[in-house]
LUMBA-800846 format. One record per atom (N, C-alpha, C): chain; atom name; x, y negated, z negated. Coordinates in steps of 0.2 Angstrom, whole numbers, plus 5000, padded with zeros to 4 digits. Layout:
REM LUMBA-800846
  chaine  atome    xx    yy    zz
       A     CA     X     Y     Z
...
END
This chain:
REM LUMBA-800846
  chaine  atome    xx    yy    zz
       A      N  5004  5006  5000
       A     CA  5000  5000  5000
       A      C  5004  4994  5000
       A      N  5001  4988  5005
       A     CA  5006  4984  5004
       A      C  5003  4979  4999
       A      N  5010  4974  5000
       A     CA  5008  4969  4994
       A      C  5011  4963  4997
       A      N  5004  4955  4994
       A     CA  5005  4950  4999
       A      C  5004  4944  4992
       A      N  5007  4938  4995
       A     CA  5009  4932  4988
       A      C  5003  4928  4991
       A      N  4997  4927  4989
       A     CA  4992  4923  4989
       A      C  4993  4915  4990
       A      N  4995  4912  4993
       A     CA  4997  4903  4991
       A      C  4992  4898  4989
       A      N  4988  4902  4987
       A     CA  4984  4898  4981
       A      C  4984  4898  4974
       A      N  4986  4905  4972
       A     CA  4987  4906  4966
       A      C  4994  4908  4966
       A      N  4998  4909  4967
       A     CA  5004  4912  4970
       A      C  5009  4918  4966
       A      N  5002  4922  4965
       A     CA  5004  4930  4962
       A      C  5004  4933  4970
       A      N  5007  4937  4968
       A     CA  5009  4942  4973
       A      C  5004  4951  4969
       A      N  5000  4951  4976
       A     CA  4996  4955  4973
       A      C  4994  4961  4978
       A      N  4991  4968  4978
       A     CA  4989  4971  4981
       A      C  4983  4970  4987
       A      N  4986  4972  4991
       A     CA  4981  4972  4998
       A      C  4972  4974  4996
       A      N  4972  4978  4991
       A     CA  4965  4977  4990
       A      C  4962  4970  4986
       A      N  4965  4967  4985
       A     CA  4966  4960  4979
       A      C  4962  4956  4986
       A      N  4964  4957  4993
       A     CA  4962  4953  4995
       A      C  4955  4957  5003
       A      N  4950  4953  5002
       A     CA  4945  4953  5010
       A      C  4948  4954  5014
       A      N  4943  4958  5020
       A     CA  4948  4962  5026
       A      C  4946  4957  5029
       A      N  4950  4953  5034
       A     CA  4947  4951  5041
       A      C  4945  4952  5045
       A      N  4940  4949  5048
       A     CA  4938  4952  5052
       A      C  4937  4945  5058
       A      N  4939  4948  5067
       A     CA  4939  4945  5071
       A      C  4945  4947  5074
       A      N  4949  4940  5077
       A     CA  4954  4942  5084
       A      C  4960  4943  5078
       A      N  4961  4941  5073
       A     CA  4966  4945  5069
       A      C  4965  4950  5063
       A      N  4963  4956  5065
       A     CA  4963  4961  5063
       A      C  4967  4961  5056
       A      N  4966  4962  5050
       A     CA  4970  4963  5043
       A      C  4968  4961  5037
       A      N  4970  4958  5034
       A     CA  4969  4956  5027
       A      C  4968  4948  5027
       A      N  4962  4945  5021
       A     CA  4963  4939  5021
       A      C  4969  4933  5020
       A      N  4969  4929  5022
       A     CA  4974  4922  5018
       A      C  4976  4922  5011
       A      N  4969  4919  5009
       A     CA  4967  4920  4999
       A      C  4967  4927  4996
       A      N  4967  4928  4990
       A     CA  4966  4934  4988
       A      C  4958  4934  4986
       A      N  4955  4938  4984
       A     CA  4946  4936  4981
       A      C  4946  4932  4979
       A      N  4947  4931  4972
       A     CA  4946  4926  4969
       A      C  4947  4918  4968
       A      N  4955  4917  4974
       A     CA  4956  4911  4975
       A      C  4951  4913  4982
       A      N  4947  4916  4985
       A     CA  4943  4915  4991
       A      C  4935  4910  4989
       A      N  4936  4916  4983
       A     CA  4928  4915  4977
       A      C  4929  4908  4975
       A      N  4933  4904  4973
       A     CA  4934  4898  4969
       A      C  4933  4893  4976
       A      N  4937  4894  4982
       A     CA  4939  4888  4987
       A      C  4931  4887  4988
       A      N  4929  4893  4991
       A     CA  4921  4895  4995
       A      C  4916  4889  4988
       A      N  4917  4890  4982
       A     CA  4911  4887  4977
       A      C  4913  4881  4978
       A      N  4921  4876  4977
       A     CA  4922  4872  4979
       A      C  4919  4867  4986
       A      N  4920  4871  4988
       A     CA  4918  4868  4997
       A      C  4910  4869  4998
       A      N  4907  4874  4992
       A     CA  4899  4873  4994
       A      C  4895  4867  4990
       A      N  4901  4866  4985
       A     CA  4900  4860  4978
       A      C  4898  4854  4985
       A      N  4903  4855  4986
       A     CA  4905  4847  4990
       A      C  4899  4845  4996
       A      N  4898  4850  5002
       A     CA  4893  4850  5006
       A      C  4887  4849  5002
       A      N  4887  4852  4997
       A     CA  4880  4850  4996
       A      C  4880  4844  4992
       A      N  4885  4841  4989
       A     CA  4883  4834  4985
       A      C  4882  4830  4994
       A      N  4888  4830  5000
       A     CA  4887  4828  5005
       A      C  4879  4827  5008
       A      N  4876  4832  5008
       A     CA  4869  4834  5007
       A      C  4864  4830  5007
       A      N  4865  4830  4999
       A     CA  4861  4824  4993
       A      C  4863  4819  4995
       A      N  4869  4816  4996
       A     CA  4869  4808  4998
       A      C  4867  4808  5004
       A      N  4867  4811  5008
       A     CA  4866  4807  5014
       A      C  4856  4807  5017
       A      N  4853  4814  5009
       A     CA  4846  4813  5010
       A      C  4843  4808  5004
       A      N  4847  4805  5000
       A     CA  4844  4801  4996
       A      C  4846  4792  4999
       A      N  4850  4794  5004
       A     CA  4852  4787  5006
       A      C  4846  4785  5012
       A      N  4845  4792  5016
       A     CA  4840  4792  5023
       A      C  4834  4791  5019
       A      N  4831  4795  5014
       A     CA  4824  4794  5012
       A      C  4824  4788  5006
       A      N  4826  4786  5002
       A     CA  4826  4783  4996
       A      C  4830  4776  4996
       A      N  4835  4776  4999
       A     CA  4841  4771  5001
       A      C  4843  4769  4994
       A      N  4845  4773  4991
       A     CA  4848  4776  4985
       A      C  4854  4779  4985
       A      N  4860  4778  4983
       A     CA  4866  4780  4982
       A      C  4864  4786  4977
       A      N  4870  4791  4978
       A     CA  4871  4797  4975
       A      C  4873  4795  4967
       A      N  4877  4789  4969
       A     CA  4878  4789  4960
       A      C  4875  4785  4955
       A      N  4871  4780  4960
       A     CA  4865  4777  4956
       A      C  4860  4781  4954
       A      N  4857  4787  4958
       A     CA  4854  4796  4957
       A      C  4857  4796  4951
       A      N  4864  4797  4950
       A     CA  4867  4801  4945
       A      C  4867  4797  4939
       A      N  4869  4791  4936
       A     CA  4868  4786  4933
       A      C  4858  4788  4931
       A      N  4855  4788  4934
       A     CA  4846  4787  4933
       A      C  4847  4793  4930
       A      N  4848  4799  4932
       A     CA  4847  4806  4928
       A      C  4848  4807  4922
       A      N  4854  4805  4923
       A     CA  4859  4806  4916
       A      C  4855  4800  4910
       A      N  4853  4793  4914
       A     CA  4849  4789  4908
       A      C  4845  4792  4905
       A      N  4839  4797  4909
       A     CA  4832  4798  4909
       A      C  4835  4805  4906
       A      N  4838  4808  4905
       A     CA  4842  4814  4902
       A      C  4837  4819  4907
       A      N  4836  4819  4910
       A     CA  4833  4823  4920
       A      C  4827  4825  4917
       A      N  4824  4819  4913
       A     CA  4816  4819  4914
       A      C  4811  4815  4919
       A      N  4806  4815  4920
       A     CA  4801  4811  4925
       A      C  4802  4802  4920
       A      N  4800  4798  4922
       A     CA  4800  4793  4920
       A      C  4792  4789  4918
       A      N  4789  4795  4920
       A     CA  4783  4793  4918
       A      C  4778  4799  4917
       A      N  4780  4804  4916
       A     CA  4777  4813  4912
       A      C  4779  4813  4907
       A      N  4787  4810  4907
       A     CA  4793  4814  4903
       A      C  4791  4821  4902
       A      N  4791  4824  4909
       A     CA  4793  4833  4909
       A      C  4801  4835  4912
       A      N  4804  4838  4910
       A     CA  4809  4839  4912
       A      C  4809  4844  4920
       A      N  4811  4838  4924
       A     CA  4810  4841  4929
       A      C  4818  4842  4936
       A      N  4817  4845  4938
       A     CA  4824  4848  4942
       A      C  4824  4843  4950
       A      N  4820  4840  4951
       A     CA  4816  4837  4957
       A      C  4816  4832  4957
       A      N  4818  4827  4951
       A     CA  4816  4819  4950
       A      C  4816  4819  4956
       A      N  4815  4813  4959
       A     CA  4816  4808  4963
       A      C  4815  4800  4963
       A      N  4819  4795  4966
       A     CA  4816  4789  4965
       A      C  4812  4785  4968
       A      N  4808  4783  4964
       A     CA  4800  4781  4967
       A      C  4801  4775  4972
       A      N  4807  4771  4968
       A     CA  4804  4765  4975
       A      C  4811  4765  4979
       A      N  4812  4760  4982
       A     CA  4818  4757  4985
       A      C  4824  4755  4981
       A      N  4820  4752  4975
       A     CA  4827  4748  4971
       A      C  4831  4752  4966
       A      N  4827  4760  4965
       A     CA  4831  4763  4963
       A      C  4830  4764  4952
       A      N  4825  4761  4952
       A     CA  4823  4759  4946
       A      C  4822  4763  4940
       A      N  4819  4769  4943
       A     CA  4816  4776  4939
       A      C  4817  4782  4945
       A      N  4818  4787  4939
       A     CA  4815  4794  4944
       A      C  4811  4798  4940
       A      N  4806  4800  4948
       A     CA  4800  4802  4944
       A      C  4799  4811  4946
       A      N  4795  4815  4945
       A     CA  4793  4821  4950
       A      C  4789  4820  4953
       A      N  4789  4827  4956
       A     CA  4785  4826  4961
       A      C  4777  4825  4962
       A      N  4774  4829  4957
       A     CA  4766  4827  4954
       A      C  4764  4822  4953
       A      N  4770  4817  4949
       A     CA  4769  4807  4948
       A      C  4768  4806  4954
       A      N  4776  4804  4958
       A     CA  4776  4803  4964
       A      C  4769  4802  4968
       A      N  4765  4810  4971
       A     CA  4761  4810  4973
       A      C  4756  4807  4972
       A      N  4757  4807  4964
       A     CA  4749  4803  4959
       A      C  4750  4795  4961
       A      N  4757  4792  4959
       A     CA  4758  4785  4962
       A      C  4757  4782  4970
       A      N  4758  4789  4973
       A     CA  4757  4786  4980
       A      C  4751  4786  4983
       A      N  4745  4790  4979
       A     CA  4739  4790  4981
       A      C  4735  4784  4977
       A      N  4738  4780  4973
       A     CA  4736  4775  4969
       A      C  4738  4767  4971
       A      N  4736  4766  4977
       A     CA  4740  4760  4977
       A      C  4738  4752  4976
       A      N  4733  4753  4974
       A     CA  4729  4748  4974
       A      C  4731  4744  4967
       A      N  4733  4739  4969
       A     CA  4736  4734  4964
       A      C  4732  4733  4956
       A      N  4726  4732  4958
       A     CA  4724  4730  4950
       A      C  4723  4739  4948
       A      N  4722  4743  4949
       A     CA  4725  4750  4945
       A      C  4730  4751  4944
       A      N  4737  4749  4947
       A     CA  4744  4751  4945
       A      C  4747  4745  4939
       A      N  4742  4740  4939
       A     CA  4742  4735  4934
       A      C  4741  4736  4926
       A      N  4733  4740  4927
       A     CA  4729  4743  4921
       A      C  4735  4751  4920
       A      N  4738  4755  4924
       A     CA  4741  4759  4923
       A      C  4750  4757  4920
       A      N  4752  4753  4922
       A     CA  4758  4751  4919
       A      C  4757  4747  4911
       A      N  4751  4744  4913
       A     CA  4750  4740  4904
       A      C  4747  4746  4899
       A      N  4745  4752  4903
       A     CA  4744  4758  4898
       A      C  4751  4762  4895
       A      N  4753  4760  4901
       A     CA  4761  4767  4900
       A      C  4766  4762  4893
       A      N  4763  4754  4894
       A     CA  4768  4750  4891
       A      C  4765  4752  4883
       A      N  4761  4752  4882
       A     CA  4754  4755  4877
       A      C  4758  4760  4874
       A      N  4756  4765  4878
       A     CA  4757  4772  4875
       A      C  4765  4773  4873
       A      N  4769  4768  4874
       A     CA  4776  4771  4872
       A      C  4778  4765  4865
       A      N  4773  4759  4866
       A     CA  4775  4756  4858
       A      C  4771  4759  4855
       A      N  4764  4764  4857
       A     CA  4762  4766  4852
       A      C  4763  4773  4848
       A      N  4769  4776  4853
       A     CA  4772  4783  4851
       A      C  4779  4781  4846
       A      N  4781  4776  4850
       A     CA  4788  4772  4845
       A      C  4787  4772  4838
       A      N  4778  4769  4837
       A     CA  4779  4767  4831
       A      C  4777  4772  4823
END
């Protein structure tokens, strides 16, 4: 059995240490698993944050890190359920709140100005009077 130095982790390790290739060169991987396992999670991390920013900037015109900032404040609850929800998203343009998806829809079918008025001076309501 042969044995090959990984340059990523740069043990020298057994041919079964690493994925067989497959294609126009026939053999053993580059990485060994583990630094294959580690690269591949890295590079899905990233694609996918790339992902999020470029769908939170196309639908919401919201930066990835103003998202991340809102979450982390609201501790990744709705802004107006307070359910913890995995989906926030933010409701307006300017990036204010994130809400879920149930609000959201509730907010969006509600747009008539003097009920978003009675509705926000109720929310302001029910949180001094939970505070107190």
């Amino acid at each position: 059995m042969t044995q090959k130095k990984c340059p990523h982790c740069k043990v020298i390790k057994d041919e079964s240490a690493y994925y067989t290739k497959v294609g126009k060169n026939i053999g053993i991987g580059y990485y060994c698993k583990d630094c294959r396992k580690e690269i591949d999670r890295i590079s899905y991390n990233r694609r996918l944050q790339e992902r999020t920013e470029k769908r939170l900037q196309k639908l919401y015109k919201v930066s990835y890190w103003v998202y991340k900032k809102l979450y982390q404040a609201q501790e990744g609850k709705c802004a107006i359920c307070d359910r913890e929800s995995v989906s926030c998203l933010p409701y307006d343009t300017e990036g204010r709140a994130l809400v879920c998806n149930d609000c959201k829809n509730f907010l969006n079918k509600t747009r008539d100005a003097k009920y978003m008025k009675r509705y926000k001076a109720y929310l302001k309501l029910s949180k001094t009077v939970s505070d107190a």
